[in-house]
Legacy VTK file of the C-alpha trace (Angstrom):
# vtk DataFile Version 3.0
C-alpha trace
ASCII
DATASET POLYDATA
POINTS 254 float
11.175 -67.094 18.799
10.918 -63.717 16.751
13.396 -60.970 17.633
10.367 -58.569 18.123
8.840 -61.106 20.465
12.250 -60.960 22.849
12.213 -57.222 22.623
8.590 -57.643 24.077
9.696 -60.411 26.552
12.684 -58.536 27.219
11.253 -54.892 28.098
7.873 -56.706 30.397
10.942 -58.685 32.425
13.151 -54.889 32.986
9.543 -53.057 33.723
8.509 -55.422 36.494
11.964 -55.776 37.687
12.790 -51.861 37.953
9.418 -51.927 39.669
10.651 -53.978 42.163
14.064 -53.034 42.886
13.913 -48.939 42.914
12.177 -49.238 46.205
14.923 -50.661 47.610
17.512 -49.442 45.982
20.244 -47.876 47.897
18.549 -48.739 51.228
20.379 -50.739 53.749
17.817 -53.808 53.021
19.006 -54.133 49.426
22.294 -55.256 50.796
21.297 -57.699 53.101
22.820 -61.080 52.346
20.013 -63.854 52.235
21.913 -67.208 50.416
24.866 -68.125 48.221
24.047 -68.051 44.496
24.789 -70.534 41.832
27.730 -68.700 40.887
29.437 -69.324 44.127
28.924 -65.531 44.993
26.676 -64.110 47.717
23.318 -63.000 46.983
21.917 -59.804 48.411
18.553 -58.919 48.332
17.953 -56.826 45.716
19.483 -60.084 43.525
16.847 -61.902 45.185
14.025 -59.479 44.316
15.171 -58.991 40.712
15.972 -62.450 40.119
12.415 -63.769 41.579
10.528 -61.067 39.153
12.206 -62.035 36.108
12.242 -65.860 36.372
8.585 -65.170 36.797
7.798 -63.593 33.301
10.503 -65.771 31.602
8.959 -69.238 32.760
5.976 -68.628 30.905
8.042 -68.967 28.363
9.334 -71.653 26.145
13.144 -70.978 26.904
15.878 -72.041 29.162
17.461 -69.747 31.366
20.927 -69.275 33.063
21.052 -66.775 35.472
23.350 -65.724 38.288
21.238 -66.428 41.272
19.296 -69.979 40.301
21.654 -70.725 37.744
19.998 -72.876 35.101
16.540 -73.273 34.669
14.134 -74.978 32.308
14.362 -76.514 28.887
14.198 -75.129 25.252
16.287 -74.700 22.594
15.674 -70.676 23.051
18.303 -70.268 25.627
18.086 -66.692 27.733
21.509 -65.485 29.920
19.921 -63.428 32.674
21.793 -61.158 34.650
18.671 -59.273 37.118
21.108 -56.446 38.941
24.605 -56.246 37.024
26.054 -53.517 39.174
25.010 -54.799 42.308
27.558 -52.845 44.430
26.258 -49.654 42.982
22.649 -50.784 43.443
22.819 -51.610 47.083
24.379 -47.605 47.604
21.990 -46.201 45.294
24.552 -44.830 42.876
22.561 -45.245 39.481
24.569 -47.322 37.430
23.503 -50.543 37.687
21.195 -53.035 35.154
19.231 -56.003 34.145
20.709 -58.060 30.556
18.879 -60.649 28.879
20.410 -62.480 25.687
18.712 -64.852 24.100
20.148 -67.319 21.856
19.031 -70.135 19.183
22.206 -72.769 20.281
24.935 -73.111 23.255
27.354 -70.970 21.459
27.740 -66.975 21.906
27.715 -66.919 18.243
24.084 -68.469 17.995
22.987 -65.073 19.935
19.669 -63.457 18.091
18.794 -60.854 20.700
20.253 -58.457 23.157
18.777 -56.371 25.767
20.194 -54.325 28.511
18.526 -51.534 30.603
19.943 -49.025 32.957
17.741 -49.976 36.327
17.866 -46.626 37.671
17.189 -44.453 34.723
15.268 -46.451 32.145
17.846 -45.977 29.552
17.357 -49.426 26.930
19.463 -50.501 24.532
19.086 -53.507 22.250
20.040 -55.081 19.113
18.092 -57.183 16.514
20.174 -56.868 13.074
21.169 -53.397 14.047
21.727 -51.839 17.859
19.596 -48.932 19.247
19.159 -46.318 22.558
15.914 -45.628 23.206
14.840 -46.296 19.831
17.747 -44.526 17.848
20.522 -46.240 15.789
23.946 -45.925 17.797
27.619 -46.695 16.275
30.669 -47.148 18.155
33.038 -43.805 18.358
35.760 -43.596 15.339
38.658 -42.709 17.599
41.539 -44.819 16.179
44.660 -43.778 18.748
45.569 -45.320 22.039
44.524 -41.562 23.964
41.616 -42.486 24.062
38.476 -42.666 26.282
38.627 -45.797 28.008
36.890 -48.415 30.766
39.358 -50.672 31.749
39.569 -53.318 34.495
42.039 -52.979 36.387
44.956 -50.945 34.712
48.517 -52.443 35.927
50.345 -50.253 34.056
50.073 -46.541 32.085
48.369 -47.563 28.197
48.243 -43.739 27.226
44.953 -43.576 27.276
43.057 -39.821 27.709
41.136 -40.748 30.255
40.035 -44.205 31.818
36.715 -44.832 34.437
35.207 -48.078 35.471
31.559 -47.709 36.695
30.634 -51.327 37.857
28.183 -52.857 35.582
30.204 -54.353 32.680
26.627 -54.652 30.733
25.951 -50.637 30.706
29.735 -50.244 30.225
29.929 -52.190 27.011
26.676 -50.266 26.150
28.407 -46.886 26.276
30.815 -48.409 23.906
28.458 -49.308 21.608
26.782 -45.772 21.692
29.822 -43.952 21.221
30.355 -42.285 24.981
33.483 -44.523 25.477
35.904 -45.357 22.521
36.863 -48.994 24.258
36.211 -51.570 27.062
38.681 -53.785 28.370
38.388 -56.298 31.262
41.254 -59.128 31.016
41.721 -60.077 34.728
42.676 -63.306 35.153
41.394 -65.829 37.544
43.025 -68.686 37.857
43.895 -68.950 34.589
40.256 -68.097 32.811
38.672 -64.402 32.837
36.552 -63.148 35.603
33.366 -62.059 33.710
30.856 -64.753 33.047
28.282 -65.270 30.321
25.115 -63.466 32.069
27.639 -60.526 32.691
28.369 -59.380 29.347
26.630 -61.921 26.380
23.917 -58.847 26.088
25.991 -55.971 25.849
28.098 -57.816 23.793
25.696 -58.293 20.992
24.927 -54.960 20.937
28.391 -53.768 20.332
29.066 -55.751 17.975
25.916 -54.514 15.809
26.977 -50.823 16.603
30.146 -51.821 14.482
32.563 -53.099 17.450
35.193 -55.873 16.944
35.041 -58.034 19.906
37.757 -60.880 21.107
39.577 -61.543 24.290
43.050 -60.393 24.866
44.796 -62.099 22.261
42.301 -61.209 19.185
40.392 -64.617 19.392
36.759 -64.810 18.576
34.438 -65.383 21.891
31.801 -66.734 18.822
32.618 -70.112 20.181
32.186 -69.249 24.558
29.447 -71.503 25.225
26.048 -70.782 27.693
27.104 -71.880 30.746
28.061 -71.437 34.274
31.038 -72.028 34.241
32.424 -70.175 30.855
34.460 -66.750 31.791
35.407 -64.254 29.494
38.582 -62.071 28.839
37.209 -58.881 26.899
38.523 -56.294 24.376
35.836 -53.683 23.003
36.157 -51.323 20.434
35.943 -50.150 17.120
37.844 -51.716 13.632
40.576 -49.383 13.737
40.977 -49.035 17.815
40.793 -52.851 18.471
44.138 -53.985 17.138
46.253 -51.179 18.205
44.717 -52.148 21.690
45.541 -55.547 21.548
49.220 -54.857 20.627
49.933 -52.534 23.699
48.115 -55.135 25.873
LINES 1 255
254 0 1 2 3 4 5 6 7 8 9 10 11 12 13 14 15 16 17 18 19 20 21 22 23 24 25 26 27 28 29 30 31 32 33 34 35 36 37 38 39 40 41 42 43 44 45 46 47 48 49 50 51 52 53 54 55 56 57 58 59 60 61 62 63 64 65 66 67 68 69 70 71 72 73 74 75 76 77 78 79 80 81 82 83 84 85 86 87 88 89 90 91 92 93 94 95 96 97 98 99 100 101 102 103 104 105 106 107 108 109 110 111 112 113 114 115 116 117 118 119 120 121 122 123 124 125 126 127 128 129 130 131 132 133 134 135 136 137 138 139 140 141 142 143 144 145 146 147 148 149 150 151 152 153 154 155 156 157 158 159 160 161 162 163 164 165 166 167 168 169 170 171 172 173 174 175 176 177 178 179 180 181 182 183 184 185 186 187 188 189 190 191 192 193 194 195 196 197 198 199 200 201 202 203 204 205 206 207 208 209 210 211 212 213 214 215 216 217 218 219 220 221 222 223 224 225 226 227 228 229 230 231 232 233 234 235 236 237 238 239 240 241 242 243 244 245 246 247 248 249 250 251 252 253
């Protein structure tokens, strides 16, 4: 598969599924619980909605796809992490920070990842990456901030870092996004879950992509690569975001 054929793929899937899910969005419906997903997590409707709009497009596909809801589906070699609503808590109240990520990748490894794509579900804001990463059609680069005050999104803070200011928003995908366009200088998520990270593979394999091409380093806690985090279920991830010159002065106060 092409790049410019999984940008195509990638913007019909977030079109038909922000179709779907602004009508519901922040209504009392969107919340309603209606199953337990693969991931072990409930599944409210709007997941149900997005998730049932997107498998549709991406089965007429040749690809396999591992999503939150179904977890994995099909066969290819073209594998496609799907994540329909990441933000679902925001979705559900109708606060507009919430999106759908699609990654598609050649092998089983992050580092086999061609293709990013993540779209703000409320707003219509797209970002992507091919060779390079893009907003709405315009080359972005991560911030050049290089000192610990700095802008920040951070899950959960235990202790003070120094930074200027820190937010979380609730949809890791857009949040690594804003990293990659500059808005934030880092993004940091190591919580730890019985011994592994919380995030999983559909959460953040996108956005991930895309920062990288906008000239972020990104490793877990410790420095280490996440090239070798594999497509799957059951992989979580321990995340540190941020430019060259940021990234290790991050690591060392972490």
């Amino acid at each position: 598969m092409r790049r410019g054929e999984a940008l195509e793929i990638s913007r019909h899937v977030a079109s038909e599924v922000r179709k779907a899910v602004l009508g519901i969005a922040g209504k009392k419906e969107a919340g309603l619980e209606v199953g337990i997903g693969k991931d072990g997590t409930p599944t409210k409707k709007i997941d149900m909605v997005a998730e049932e709009v997107a498998l549709s497009i991406l089965k007429q596909y040749d690809v396999k796809v591992i999503s939150e809801e179904s977890g994995v589906v099909g066969e290819s070699e073209t594998i496609v992490a799907l994540d329909p609503v990441d933000g679902t808590f925001n979705a559900t109240r109708g606060v507009p920070i919430y999106s759908i990520a699609l990654c598609f990748s050649r092998g089983e490894k992050l580092e086999d990842t061609f293709f990013g794509y993540v779209m703000n579900l409320a707003t219509g804001v797209e970002y992507w990456a091919d060779s390079v990463a893009y907003k709405n059609g315009e080359q972005i680069r991560v911030s050049t901030e290089n000192a610990i005050k700095c802008n920040a999104i951070m899950y959960y803070p235990r202790k003070e870092y120094g930074f200027k200011r820190m937010r979380i928003f609730g949809s890791a995908a857009l949040e690594i996004c804003f990293v990659a366009d500059g808005s934030f200088d880092c993004f940091i998520d190591v919580r730890d879950i019985q011994g592994k990270g919380y995030l999983r593979v559909y959460d953040v394999a996108a956005s991930l992509y895309i920062a990288e091409k906008a000239g972020a380093v990104v490793t877990d806690e410790r420095g280490r690569s996440l090239g070798n985090k594999r497509f799957t279920m059951e992989e979580r991830f321990k995340v540190v975001v941020a430019n060259e010159k940021l990234h290790p002065k991050l690591l060392k106060v972490l």
